[in-house]
LUMSE-518921 format. One record per residue: x, y, z of N, C-alpha, C in turn; residue in three letters. Coordinates in steps of 0.2 Angstrom, whole numbers, plus 5000, padded with zeros to 4 digits. Atoms other than C-alpha are relative to their C-alpha. Last residue first. Layout:
XYZXYZXYZALA...
***
This chain:
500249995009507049384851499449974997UNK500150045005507049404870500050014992UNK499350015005508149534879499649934994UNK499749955006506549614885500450004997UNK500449985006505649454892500450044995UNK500549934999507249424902499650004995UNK499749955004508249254898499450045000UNK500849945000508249134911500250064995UNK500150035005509849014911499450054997UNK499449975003510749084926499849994991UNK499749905000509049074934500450014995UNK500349965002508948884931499650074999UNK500050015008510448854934499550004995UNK499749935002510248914949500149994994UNK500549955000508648774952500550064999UNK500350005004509848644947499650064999UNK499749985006510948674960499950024991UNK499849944998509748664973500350034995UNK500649964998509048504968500250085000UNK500549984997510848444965499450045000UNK500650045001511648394950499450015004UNK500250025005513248444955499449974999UNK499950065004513248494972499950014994UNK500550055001513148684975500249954998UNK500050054995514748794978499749955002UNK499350034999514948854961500049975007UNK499950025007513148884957500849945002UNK500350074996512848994973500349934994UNK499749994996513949134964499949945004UNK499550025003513049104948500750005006UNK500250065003511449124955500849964997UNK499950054996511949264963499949955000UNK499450004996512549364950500149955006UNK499450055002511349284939500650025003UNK500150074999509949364951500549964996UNK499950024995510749544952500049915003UNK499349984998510649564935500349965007UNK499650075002508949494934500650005000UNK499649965001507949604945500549954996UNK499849955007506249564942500750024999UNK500349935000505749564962500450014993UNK500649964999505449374960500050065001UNK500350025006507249354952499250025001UNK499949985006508149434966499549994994UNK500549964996507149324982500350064991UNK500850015001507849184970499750075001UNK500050025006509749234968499150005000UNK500049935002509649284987499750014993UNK500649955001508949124990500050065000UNK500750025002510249054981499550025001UNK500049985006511649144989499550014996UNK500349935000511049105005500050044995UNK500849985002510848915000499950095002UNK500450005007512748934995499250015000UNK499649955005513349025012499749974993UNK500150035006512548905024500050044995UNK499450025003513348975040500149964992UNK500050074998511648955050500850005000UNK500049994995511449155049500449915003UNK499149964999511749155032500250005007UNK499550055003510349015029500750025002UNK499850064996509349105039500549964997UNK499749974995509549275030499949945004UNK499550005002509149185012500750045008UNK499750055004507749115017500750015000UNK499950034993506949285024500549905001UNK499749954997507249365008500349985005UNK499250005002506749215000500350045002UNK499650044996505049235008500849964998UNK499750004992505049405005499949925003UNK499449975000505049404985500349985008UNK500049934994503549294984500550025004UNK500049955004503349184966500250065005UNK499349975006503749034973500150054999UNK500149965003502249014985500650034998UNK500749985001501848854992500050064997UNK500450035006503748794987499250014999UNK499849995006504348954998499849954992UNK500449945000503148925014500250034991UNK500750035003503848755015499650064996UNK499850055006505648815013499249975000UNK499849965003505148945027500049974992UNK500749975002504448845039500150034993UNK500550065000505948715038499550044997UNK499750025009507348865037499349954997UNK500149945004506448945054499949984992UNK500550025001506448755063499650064996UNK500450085003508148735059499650014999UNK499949995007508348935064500149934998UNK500849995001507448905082500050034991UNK500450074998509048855093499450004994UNK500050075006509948985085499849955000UNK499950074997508749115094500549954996UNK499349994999508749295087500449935002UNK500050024990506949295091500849994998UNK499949944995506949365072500050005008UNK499349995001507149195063500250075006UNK499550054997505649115072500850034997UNK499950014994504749255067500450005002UNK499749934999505049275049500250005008UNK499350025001504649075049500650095001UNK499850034995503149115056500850025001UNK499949954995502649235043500449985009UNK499649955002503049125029500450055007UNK499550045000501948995036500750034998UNK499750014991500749115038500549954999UNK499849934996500949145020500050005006UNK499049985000501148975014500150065004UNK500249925002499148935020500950025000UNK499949995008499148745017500250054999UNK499350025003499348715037500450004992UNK500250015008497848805041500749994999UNK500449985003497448775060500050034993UNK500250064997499348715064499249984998UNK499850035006499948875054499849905003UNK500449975004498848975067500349974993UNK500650024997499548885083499350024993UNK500050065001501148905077499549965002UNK500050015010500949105071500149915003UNK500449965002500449135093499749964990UNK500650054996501949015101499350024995UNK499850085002503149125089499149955003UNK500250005007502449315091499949905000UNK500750024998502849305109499649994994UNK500050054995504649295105499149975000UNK500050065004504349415090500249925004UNK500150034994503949565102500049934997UNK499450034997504649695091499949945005UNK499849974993503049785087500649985004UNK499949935000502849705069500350055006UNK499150025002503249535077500050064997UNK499650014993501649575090500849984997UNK499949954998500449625076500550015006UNK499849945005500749505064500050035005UNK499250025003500549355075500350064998UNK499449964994499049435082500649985000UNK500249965000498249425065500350055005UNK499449975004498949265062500050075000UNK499550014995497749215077500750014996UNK499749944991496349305072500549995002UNK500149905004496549245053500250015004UNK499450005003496849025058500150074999UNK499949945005495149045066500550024999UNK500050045008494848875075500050044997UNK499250025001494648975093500249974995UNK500150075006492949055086501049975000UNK500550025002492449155102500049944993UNK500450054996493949145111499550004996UNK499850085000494749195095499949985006UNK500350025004493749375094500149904999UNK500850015003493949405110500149984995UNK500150044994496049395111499349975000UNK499850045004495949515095499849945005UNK500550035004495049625106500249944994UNK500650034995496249635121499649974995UNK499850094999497749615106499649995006UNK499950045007497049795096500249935004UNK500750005003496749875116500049954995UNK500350044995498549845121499549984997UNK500050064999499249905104499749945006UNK500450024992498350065103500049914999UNK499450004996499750095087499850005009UNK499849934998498650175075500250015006UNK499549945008498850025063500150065004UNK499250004999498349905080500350054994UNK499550014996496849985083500850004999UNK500049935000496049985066500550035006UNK499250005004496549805066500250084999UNK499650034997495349795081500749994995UNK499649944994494149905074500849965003UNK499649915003494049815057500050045005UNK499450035001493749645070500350074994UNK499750014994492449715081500949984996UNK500049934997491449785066500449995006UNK499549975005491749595058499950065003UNK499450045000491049505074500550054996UNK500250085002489449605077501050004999UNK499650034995489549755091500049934997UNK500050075004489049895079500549955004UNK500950025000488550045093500249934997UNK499950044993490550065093499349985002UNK500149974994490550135075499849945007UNK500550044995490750025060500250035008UNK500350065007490850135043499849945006UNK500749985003491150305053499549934998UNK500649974994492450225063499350024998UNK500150054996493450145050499450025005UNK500250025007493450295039499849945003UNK500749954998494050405055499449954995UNK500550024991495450265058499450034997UNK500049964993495750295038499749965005UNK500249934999495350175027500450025003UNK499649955003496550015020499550085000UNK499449995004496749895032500450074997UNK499649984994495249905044500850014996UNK500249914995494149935030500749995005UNK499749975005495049755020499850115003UNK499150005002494849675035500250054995UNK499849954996492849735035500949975002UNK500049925003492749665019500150045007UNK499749995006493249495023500150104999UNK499949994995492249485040500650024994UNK500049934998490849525030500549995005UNK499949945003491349385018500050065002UNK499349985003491549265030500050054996UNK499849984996489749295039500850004998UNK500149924998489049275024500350045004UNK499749985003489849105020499950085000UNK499250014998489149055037500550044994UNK499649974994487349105034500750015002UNK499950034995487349025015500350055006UNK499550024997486949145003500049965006UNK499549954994485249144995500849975002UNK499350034995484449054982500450055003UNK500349994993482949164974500649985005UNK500149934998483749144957499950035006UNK500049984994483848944958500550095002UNK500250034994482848894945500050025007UNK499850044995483648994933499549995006UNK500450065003482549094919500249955005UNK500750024996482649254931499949944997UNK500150024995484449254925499549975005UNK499750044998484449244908499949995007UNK500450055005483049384905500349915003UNK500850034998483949474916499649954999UNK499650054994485749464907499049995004UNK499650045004484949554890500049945007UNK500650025002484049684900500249944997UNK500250014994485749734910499349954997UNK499750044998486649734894499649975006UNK500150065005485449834883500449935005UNK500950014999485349954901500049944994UNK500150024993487449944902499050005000UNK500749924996487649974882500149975006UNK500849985002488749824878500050055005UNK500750054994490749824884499450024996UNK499850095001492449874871499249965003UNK499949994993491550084867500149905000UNK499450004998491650144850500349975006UNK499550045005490250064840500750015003UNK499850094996488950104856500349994995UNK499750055005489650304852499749935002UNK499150065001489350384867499649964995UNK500049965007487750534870500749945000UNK500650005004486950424885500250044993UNK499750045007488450334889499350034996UNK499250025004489050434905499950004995UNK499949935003487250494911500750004996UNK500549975004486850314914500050074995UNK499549995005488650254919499350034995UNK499549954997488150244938500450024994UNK500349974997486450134935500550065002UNK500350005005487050014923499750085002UNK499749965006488449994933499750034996UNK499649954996487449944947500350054994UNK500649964998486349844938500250075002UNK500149975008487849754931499450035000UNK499449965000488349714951499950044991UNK499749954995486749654955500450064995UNK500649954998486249544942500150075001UNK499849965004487849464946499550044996UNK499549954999487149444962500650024994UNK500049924997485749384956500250025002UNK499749955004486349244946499850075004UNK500749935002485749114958500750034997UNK500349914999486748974962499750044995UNK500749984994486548774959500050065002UNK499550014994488548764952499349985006UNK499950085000487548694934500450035006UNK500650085003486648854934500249935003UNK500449984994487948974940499549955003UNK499450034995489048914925499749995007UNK500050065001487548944913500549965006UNK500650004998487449134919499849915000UNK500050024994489249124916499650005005UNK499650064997489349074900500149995007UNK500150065001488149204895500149945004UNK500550004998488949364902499549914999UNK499850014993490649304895499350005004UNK499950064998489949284879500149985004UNK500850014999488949454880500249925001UNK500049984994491149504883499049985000UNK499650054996491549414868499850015008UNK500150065001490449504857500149955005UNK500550004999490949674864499449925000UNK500050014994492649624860499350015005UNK499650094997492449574844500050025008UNK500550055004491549744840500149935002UNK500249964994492949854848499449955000UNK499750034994494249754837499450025005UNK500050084999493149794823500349985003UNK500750024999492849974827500049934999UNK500249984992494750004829499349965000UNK499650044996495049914812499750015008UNK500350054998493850034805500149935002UNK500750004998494550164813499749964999UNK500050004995496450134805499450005005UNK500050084999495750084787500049995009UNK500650045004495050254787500149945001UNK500450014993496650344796499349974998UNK499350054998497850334780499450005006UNK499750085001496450364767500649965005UNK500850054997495550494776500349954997UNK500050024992497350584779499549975001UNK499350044999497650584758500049965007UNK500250115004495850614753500649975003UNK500750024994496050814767500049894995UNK499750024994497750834759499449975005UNK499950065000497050854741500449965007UNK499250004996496251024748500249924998UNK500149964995494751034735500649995002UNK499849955002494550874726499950055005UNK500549974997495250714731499950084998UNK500349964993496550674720499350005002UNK500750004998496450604703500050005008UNK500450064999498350544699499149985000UNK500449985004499150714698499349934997UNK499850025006500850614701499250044997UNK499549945001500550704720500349984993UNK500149944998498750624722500650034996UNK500450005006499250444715499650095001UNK499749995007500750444728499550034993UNK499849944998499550504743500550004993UNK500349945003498450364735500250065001UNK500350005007499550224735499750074999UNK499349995003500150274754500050004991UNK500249945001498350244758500650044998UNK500449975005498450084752499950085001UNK499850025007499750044761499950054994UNK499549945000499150114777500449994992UNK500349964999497749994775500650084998UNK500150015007498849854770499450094999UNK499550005005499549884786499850014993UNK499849954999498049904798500450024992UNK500549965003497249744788500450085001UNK500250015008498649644794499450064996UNK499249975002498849724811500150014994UNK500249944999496949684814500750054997UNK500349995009497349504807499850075001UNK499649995006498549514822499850004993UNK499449955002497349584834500549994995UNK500549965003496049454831500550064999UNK500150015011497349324833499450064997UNK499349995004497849394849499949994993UNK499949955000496049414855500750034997UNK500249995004495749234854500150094997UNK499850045005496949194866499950034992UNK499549975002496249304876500649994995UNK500249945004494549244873500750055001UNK499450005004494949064877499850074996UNK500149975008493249044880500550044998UNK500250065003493548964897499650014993UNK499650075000494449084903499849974997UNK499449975005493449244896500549935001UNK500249985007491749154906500549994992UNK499950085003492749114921499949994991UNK499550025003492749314920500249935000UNK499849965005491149314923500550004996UNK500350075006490949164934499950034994UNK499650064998492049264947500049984990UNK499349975004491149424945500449964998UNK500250005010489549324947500350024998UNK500150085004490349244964499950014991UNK499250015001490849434970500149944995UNK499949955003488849464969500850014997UNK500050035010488649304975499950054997UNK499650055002489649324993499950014991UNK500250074999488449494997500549944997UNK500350004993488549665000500149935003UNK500450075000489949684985499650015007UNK500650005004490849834987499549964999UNK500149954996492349814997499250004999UNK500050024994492649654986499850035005UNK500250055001492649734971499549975006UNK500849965001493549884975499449955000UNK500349994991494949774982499350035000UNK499849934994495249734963499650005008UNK500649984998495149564955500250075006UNK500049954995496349494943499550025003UNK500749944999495749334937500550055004UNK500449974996497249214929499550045002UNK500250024991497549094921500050015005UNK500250065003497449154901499849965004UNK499650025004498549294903499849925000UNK499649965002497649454908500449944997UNK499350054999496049424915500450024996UNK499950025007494849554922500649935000UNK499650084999494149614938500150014993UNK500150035009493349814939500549925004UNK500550095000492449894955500249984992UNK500249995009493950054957499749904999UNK500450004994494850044978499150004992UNK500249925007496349994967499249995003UNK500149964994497549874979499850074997UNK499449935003497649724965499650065004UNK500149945000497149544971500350084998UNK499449964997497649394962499950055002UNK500449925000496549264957500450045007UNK500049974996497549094950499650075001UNK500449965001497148954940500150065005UNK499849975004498148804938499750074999UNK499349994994497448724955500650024994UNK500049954995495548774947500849995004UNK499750014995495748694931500150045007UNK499449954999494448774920500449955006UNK499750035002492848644916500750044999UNK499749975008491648794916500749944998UNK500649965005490548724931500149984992UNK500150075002492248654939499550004995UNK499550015004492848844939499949914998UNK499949975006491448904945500249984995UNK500750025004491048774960500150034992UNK499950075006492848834962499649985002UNK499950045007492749004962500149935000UNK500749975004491849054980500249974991UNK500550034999493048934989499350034997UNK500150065000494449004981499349955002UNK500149995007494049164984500149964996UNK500649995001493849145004499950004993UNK500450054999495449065004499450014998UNK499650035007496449214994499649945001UNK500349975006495249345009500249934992UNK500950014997496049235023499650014992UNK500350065001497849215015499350005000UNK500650004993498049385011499949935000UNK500150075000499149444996499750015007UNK500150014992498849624990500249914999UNK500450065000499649684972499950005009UNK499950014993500049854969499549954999UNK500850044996500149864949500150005008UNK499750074998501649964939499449985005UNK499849994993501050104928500249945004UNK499650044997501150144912500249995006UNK500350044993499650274908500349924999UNK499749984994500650354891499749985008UNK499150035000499950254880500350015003UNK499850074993498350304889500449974997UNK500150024993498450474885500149945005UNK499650004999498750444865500250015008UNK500049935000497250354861500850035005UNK500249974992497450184859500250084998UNK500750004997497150114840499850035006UNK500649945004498950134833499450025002UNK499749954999499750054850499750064994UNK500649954997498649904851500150064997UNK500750015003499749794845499550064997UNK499749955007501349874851499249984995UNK499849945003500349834869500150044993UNK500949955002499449694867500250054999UNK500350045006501049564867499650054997UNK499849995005501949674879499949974993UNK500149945002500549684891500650034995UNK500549995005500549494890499850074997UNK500250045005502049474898499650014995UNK499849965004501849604911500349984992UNK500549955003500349524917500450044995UNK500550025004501349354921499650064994UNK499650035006502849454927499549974996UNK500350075004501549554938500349984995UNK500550035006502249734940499949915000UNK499550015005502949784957499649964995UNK499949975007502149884972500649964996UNK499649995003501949764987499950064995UNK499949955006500549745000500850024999UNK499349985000500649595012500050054992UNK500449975003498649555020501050064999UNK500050035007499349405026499750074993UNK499950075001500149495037500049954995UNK500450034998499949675033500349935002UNK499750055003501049805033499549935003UNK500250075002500249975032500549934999UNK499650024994501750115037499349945001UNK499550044999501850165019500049955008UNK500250044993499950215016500649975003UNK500249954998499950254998500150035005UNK499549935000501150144995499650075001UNK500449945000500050005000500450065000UNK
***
């Protein structure tokens, strides 16, 4: 949360750094695109703040996979990745993944509101519409091309006297080079339009065969339809990538009121995880004053007790923030979140002793979740202890194959191992924690340093030499 530097979540770990998977694709679509995008947002390059969370990551899992088995998408190839933009949009980006913004999430009243977000962009998954989206673009290229071609033809058939346009021969010249360009735009814009009612569709049938109701996506595209009113009433519908919002809303209706189970409601308990969700996400990233407005001390349910209690500890009324914390995990002692929660706030504060007992009671209760297992292992290294970096490198190494991609548990990896005396796995997880922040320089330095001390052939050695081998998107040919 760079907005917000002194935010540091537990599971709730705010970074700024682009998505190698996303930034892959955004050089595919990029040069693509680049005659068709308007010149402001060529220039809108920015780098993405991602959130991780274990709680929030589980809870989104357990809403897309009914979806995902629905749509015959492999759910453990498949990832949904938060991005820290308070803005209600999801998309996918390279074939297996859902981005999904915090705006979303915050917004939503209800689980199956988020669910038809899900099943929407399942949709684009499982119709291969990004895919198909590159070949729509390259025959777009093609046409561009020939386009400009021909308009090149006529600027020479002009200046040989050739039958110009009459009047200013400069005005036939510029409608022949940007004519083909436009109606290329308006066919890609068309296709995407297409694909995006095929999304809607597909996911109203996915809902179906999961046994949910569509009215919460209903919802959300009611919503829109209802805050874009005054927006699209003089707009272009040939210019714009999404259907009209009223033609789109009336369109999905029809569909959803025809299922069965329309009416079907959220299940109590999954309700009560959601609202415990979104008020995590208030306690994280409003203001204290923003948090107070939203669940004042009158609201004494679980999640208004749990976004004051994080509200708390960010504004540094630690006592208070781990009374309430305390409460909330006597009430649901089996809540892996509460108890990472005071994990977090007691190794942020220096008190990483007390930390320990606390994160291994909460990786004990979800032993899958890499993240607290991550976070332990931070612990465990920070009590200074040497008795407790065996058991540091263990958490660590498990927390590392559960999530490969996440810069700080190589960081932390890399300082046990140096702590032990293990010089090449430090290297290595330097060389890794490197490679996850992008930096590739650095990583075949290290990689190549580790390399020479690593067995031959070894697991470990293998994996530098995998780095050392790695060839940057940008250096690609």
């Amino acid at each position: 949360m760079n907005a917000e530097p002194a935010i540091a979540f537990p599971r709730l770990q705010a970074r700024r750094r682009p998505a190698r998977t996303l930034r892959r694709v955004l050089v595919v679509l990029g040069g693509a695109l680049a005659a068709f995008a308007p010149a402001h947002a060529q220039a809108q390059k920015r780098s993405i703040a991602l959130i991780r969370d274990a709680e929030i990551e589980q809870l989104l899992r357990d809403y897309a996979t009914p979806i995902f088995k629905a749509a015959g998408i492999n759910a453990r190839g498949t990832r949904i990745i938060l991005i820290n933009d308070r803005a209600f949009n999801a998309f996918v980006a390279d074939g297996k993944s859902i981005f999904v913004n915090i705006g979303v999430l915050m917004d939503a009243a209800t689980p199956n509101e988020v669910i038809g977000v899900l099943a929407h962009e399942s949709g684009h998954l499982a119709g291969g519409h990004l895919a198909r989206l590159r070949q729509e673009i390259q025959g777009a290229q093609i046409l561009s091309i020939a386009g400009l071609l021909a308009g090149a033809g006529a600027v020479v058939a002009g200046a040989r006297g050739g039958g110009g346009s009459m009047g200013n021969p400069g005005i036939g010249a510029m409608g022949a080079l940007t004519g083909p360009q436009e109606l290329v735009r308006r066919s890609l814009l068309a296709y995407q339009r297409s694909e995006e009612q095929a999304a809607d569709r597909a996911a109203v049938r996915y809902l179906g065969a999961a046994g949910m109701s569509a009215k919460g996506m209903l919802t959300v595209f009611g919503r829109f339809a209802e805050n874009s009113a005054f927006l699209t009433r003089s707009i272009d519908p040939y210019t714009i990538s999404h259907p009209m919002p009223t033609e789109r809303v009336a369109q999905l209706e029809t569909l959803a009121k025809a299922s069965p189970h329309f009416n079907k409601a959220d299940p109590p308990e999954l309700q009560a995880r959601h609202d415990l969700m979104r008020a995590k996400l208030m306690g994280f990233v409003e203001r204290e004053s923003g948090v107070a407005r939203r669940y004042g001390m009158a609201d004494q349910s679980m999640a208004a007790r749990y976004a004051r209690a994080i509200s708390d500890y960010r504004s540094g009324r630690m006592a208070q923030a781990l009374v309430a914390m305390d409460k909330l995990s006597a009430e649901q002692p089996r809540n892996a979140y509460f108890l990472e929660l005071k994990g977090q706030a007691l190794l942020e504060a220096g008190r990483a002793r007390e930390a320990v007992p606390v994160l291994r009671q909460a990786v004990a209760l979800a032993p899958q979740a890499g993240l607290i297992r991550q976070m332990l292992g931070h612990a465990l290294l920070s009590t200074g202890q040497a008795g407790l970096l065996d058991e540091a490198i263990r958490e660590l190494s498990n927390a590392a194959s559960r999530e490969p991609d996440s810069a700080e548990v190589h960081q932390h990896l890399s300082n046990a191992y140096a702590a032990k005396g293990n010089i090449a796995m430090a290297e290595l997880s330097a060389a890794q924690y490197a490679f996850a922040k992008g930096d590739w320089t650095v990583a075949h330095t290290q990689a190549s340093r580790a390399l020479g001390k690593l067995p031959q052939g070894s697991p470990a050695a293998l994996r530098a030499r995998d780095i050392l081998d790695y060839v940057p998107p940008d250096k690609q040919r």
